[in-house]
N, C-alpha and C positions, 0 to 999 in steps of 0.2 A: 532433471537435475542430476549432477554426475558429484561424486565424491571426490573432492579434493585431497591433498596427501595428511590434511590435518584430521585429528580424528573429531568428531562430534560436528564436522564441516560441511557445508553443503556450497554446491555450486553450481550458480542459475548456468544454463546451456545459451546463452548472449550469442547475440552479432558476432564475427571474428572482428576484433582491434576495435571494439565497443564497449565501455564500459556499462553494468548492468543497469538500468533508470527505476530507477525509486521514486514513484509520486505518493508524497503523504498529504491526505485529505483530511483537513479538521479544521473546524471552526473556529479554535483556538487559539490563543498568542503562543505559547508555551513549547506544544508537541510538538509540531514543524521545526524549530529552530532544533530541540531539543535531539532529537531522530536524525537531523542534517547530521550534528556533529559526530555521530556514533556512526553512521551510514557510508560517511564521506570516507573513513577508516579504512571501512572493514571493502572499499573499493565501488560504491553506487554511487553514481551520477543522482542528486538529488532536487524534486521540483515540488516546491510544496503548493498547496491549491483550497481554497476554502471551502470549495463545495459549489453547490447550483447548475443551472444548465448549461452554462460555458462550459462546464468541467468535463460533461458529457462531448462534446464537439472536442474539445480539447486530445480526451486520451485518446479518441480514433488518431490524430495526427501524432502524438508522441510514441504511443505500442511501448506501454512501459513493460518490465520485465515482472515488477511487485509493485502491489500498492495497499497501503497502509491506511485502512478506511474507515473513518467515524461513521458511526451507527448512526450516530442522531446529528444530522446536520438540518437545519432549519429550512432550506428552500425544496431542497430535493432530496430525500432519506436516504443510508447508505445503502438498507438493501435494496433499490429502485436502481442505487448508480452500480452494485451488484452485479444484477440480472444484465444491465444495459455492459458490462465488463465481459460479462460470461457468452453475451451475442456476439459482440465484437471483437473480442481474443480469451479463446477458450483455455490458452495457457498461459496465459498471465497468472500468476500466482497474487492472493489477495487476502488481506488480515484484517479481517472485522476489529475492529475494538467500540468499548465505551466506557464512560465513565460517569454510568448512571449507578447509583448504588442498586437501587433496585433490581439489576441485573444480578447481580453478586447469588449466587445460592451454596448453604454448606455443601460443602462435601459431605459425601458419604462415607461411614467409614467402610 
């Protein structure tokens, strides 16, 4: 990733004349839709995906640039589809999330 002229900006190293691909993975109605509209802005090509083993098959053929990946998806966990990200493209950039409270821990001061 190379710094763009903006400050606090990052910029994925893309295809030439390819917009960068953003697949967000969650089981949810909300986040997908929600992450398109901020994504599609700030210039990612976006494809959202619920999870499971299609998903797997799937990103070998896409080679996203980032993907935005629920922890807890029901058929196949995120860090299974992880591991299966990090054999198949070691630089693809990847953002765990969840929205289990139970994850939440204070800070420390």
């Amino acid at each position: 990733m190379e710094s763009d002229d903006k400050p606090g900006r990052m910029q994925l190293a893309s295809v030439p004349g390819r917009r960068p691909l953003l697949v967000v993975v969650d089981d949810g109605p909300g986040i997908p839709a929600f992450v398109e509209c901020f994504a599609q802005g700030e210039g990612f090509d976006v494809i959202a995906h619920a999870g499971g083993y299609k998903l797997l098959t799937a990103l070998r053929a896409l080679k996203p640039d980032v993907v935005l990946l629920d922890r807890d998806l029901p058929e196949v966990g995120g860090l299974d589809i992880l591991r299966a990200i990090r054999d198949a493209d070691p630089t693809c950039h990847v953002i765990l999330m969840t929205a289990d409270p139970r994850s939440i821990r204070p800070s420390r001061p």
